[in-house]
N, C-alpha and C positions, 0 to 999 in steps of 0.2 A: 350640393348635388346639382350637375345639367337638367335643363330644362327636361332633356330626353337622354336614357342612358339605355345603349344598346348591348344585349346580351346575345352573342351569333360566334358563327365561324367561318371560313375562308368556303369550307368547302360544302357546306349551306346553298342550295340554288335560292332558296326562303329569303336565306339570310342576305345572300348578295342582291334578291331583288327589293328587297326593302331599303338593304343601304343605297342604292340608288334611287328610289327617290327621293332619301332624305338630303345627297348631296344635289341629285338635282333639283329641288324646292329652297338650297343653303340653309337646310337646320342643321344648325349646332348637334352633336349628343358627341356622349363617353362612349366610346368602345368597348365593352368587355367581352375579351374573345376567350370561350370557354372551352377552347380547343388548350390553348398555352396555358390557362388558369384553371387549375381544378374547383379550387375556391369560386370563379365564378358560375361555374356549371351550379355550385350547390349555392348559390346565391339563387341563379335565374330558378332554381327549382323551388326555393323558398319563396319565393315573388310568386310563381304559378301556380305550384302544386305537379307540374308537369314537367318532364326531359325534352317537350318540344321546343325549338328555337326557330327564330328570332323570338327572347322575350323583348318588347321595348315598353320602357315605365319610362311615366311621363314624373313633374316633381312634385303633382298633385296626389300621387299615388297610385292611379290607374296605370292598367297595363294591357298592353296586346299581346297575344302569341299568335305566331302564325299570321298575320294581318293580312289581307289582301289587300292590293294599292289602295282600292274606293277607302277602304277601313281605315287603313294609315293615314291619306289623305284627311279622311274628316274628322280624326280624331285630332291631328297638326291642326286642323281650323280652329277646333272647337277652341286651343288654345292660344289663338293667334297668332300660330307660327307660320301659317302659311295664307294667301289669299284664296 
């Protein structure tokens, strides 16, 4: 499993604002775009409990939904991905 595996879709404002910070900080994650995957949709729903997206699980097991940058941001810290 990635360090970080992203559960989103293209058409996500959420989801596109999280993928940017994760390219702009260079963290690694999986993609799982639950638009083309039905499987992932009931994946990230299994992870949550919830149909909102962005899920992102980290390989500790935690996970966000929804994150807002602060929240992304210090969660990546928490686990050394980011300064």
């Amino acid at each position: 499993m990635a360090e970080v595996t992203f559960y989103g879709a293209d058409w996500c404002s959420d989801c596109r604002r999280s993928k940017a910070l994760l390219n702009k900080e260079s963290v690694d994650f999986e993609l799982k775009d639950v638009a083309e995957h039905a499987e992932f949709a009931v994946e990230a729903e299994g992870i949550s409990g919830r149909k909102n997206i962005p899920v992102i699980q980290f390989a500790d097991g935690e996970f966000l939904v929804e994150p807002s940058d602060i929240d992304l941001h210090a969660a990546l810290a928490k686990r050394g991905l980011v300064q």
